[in-house]
Every structure is written in structure tokens, then in C-alpha cells.
VMD Tcl script that draws the C-alpha trace (Angstrom):
set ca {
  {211.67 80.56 -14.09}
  {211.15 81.52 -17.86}
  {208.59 79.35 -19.27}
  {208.26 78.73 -23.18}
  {205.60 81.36 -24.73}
  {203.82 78.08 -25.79}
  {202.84 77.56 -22.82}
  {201.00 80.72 -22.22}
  {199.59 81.26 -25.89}
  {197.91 77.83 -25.27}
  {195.78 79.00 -22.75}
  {192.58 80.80 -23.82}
  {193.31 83.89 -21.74}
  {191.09 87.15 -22.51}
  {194.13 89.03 -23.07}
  {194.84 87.14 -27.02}
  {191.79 88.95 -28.09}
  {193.06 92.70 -26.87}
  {196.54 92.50 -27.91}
  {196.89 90.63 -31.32}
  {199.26 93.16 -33.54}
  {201.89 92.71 -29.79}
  {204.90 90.96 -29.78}
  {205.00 88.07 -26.76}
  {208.47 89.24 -25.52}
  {208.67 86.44 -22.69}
  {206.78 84.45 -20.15}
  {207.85 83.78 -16.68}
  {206.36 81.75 -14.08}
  {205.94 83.12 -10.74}
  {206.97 82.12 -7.17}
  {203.05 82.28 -6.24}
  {200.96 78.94 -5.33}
  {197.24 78.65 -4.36}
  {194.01 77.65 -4.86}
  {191.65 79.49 -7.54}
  {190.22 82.45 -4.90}
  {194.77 83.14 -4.17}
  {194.41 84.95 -7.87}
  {192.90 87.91 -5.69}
  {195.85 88.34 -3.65}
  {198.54 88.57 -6.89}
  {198.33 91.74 -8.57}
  {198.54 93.05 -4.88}
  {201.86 90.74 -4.60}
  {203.23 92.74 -7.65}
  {202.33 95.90 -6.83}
  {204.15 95.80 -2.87}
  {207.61 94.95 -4.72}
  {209.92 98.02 -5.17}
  {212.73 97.00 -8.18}
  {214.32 100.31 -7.46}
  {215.01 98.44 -3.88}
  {215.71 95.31 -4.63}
  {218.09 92.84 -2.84}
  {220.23 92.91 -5.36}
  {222.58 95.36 -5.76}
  {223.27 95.73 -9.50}
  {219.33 95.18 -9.92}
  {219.13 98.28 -7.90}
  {221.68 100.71 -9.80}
  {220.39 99.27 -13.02}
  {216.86 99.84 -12.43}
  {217.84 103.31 -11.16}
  {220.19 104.06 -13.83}
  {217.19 103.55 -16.42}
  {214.95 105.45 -14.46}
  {218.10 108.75 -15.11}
  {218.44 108.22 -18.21}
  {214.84 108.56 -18.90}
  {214.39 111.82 -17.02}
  {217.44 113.14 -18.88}
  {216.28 111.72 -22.39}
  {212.41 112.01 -21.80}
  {211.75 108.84 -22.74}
  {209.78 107.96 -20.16}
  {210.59 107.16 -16.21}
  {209.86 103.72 -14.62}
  {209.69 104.76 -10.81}
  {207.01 107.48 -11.12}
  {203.41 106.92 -10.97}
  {200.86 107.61 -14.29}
  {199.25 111.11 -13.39}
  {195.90 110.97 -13.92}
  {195.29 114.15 -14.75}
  {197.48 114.23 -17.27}
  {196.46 115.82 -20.52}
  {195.23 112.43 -22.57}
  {196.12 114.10 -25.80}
  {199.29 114.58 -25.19}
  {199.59 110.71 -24.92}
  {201.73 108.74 -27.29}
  {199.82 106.82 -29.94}
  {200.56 102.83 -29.71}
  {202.72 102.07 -33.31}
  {201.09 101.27 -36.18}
  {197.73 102.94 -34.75}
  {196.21 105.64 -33.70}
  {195.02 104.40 -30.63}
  {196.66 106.29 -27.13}
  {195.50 103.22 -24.58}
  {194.21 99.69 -25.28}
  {191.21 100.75 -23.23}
  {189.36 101.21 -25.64}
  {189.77 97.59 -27.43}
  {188.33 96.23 -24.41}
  {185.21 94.31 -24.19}
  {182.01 95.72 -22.38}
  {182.80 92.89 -19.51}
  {186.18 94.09 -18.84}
  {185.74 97.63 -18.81}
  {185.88 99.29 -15.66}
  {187.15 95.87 -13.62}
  {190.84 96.80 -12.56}
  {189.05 100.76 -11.75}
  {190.23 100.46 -8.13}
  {193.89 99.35 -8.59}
  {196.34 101.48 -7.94}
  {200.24 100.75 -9.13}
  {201.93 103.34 -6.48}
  {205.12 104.16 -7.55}
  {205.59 102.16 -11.23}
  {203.92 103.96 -14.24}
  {201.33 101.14 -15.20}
  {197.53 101.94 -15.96}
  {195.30 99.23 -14.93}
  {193.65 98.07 -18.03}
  {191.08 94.84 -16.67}
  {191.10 92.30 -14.03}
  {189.00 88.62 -13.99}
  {189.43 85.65 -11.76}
  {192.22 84.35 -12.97}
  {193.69 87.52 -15.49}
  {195.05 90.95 -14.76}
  {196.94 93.31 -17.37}
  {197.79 96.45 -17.28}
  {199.89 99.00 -19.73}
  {202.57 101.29 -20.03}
  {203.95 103.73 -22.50}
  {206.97 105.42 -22.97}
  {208.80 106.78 -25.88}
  {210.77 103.43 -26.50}
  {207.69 100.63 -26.34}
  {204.37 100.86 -25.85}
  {204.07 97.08 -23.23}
  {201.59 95.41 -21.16}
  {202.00 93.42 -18.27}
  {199.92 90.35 -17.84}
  {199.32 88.25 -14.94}
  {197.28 84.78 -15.09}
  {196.22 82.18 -12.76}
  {197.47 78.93 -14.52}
  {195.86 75.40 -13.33}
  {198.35 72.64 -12.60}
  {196.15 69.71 -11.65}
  {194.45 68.85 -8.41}
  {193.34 71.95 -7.89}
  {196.20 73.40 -7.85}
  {197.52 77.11 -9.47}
  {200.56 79.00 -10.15}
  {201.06 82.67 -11.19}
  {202.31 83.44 -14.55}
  {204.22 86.59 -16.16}
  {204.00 87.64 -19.42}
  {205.25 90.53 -20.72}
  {203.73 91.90 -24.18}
  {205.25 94.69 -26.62}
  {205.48 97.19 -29.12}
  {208.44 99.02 -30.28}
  {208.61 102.39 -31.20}
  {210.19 102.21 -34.36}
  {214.26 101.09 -34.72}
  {215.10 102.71 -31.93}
  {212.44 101.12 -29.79}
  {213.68 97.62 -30.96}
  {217.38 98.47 -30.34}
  {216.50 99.31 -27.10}
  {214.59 96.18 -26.34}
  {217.72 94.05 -27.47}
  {220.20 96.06 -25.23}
  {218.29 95.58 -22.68}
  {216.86 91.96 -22.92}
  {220.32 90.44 -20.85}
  {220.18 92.57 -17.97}
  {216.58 91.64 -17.64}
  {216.95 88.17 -17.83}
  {220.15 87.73 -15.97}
  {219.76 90.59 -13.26}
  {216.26 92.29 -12.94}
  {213.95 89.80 -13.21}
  {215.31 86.89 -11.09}
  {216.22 90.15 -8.22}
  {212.06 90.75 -8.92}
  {210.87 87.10 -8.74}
  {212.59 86.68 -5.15}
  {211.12 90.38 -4.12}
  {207.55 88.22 -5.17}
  {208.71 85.13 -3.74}
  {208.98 86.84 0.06}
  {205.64 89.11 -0.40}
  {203.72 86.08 -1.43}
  {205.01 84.15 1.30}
  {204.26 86.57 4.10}
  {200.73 87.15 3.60}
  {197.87 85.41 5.12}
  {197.10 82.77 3.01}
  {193.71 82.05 1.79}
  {194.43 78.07 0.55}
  {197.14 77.12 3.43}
  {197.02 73.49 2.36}
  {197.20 74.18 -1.37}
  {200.48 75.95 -0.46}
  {203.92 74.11 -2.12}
  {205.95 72.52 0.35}
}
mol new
graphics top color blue
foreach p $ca { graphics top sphere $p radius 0.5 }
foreach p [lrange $ca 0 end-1] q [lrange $ca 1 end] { graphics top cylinder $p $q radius 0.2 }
display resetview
């Protein structure tokens, strides 16, 4: 289900203009089909999976074992939730900047549109949302990442979801940790995460039944 970066950086997506000193780390397409107006229903999609209860069992105990280690090491948990009102100052800066959220690189049209979405129990801020985009951020003290989601045509109307997942290191350590980790992703978490996608998706109420794959 990993698709070539190519294939996404082709694409005039919104999110090229926000993210430009980011490393692409990968792109993966999506068990979700539709027609254009589906995109609504996709960041939802994301947001009802639980990795910390996936199917799989090694996703599960890996996924849980990272989430330890970062309340041990304070680098960061992935099954908590961003508090709000957290003190903003006490935010990591992104590397290389002195920036604390991408927020603020976004255009006047973007601001405020992902407002009402709410990531439960994963530690993602919303960052902006369109008809066929959505991307939100994370930060932690090994990367600071963002999380994109697009809408991409395939022909006759047609659309798929797409995945891609967009970093910065921070520092050697940072990088180290994003090579340790980058088998256990592709080999265990993320194909655990695309089937916990794959059954949401398919058990709503579809808004395009006929644009649905067979």
C-alpha cells in the first residue's frame, strides 16, 4: 500500500506550500474509495482507529511499548491527547526555527478550518482541513511530523485516500530514532493500521454507494 512520494509531490496539494524545509518520510495509499463529497468522512475514519488496539498483536505491544518508553524518557507519549491548556511556551521549537506550531505559516484561508476536530486519544493538533486535504501535527522530543491526508482523483470520478507522513528530526538522535523505527512501521504498524481503516471505512454509511470498489 506504499505509494512512491512521486506520486504525491505531483499533486498541487496546499500542504507543499506550509511544509517546504520537511522531509517526505513516506506515502501510503489508503483502503478508502468514494466520490469527491466521501473526503468529509476520512479524517473521521482516522481518528475512530485505536493502534494501541489493533488486531495485531505485536502492533499492539509495539505501539504500547513506545508509548512506556516515552513516559519513562519524556520524550513524548503517542496515546495521550494534546492538552489544550497547556502552557504554549513551554512548547518545543520545530528544528532549524523558532517556530512552536506550523500554525502560524498558514494561509488566511486555512486558518481556523480543522477548529472543530478533535483527535481523542492520539496527540495530533489539527492544523487545516479543505475538500480534498487535511493535516495535522505533532511534536515530541524526537521529531517534530505532520500527518497529511488527501483526496486523490483516479479517473471517472473516482477517489482514493492518501497518507503521507512529513518530518523533522530533532537533531542525531531524532534521525537515529526515525531509522530504528522505520521497519517496524512498515512491516508491523502500518499495514495492522491500514486494515483498522479498511473496516471503519467500510462500516459507515456511505455517501457515493456506487462509486464504492467492488
Amino acid at each position: 500500500m506504499r505509494i512512491p512520494n512521486e506520486a504525491h509531490e505531483d499533486r498541487p496539494w496546499r500542504i507543499h506550500e506550509i511544509v517546504p524545509d520537511f522531509t517526505l518520510e513516506d506515502v501510503w495509499a489508503i483502503p478508502a474509495h468514494g466520490g469527491r463529497e466521501d473526503f468529509a468522512d476520512v479524517p473521521g475514519t482516522l481518528r475512530s482507529v485505536d493502534p494501541a488496539n489493533a488486531d495485531s498483536g505485536v502492533a499492539r505491544a509495539l505501539w504500547r511499548l513506545r508509548d512506556e518508553l516515552g513516559r519513562l524518557f519524556d520524550l513524548g507519549r503517542i496515546s495521550e491527547p494534546v492538552d489544550a491548556d497547556r502552557n504554549r511556551a513551554k512548547r518545543l521549537p520545530i528544528p532549524g526555527t523558532t517556530e512552536t506550531s506550523l500554525a502560524g505559516r498558514l494561509p488566511e484561508d486555512l486558518r481556523g478550518t480543522a477548529d472543530d476536530t478533535d483527535f481523542g486519544s492520539l496527540p495530533f493538533e489539527p492544523l487545516y482541513r479543505t475538500d480534498d486535504e487535511f493535516a495535522a501535527e505533532i511534536s515530541n522530543k524526537t521529531v517534530h511530523g505532520v500527518l497529511h491526508l488527501a483526496w486523490a482523483e483516479q479517473g471517472g470520478g473516482r477517489y482514493q485516500g492518501q497518507m503521507a507522513v512529513y518530518v523533522k528530526p530533532r537533531g542525531r538522535f531524532g534521525e537515529a530514532y526515525m531509522l530504528a523505527i522505520k521497519p517496524f512501521r512498515y512491516l508491523v504498524v502500518y499495514p495492522a493500521l491500514m486494515r483498522q481503516i479498511e473496516r471503519e471505512w467500510n462500516s459507515r454509511p456511505s455517501r457515493s454507494p456506487s462509486l464504492e470498489p467492488a
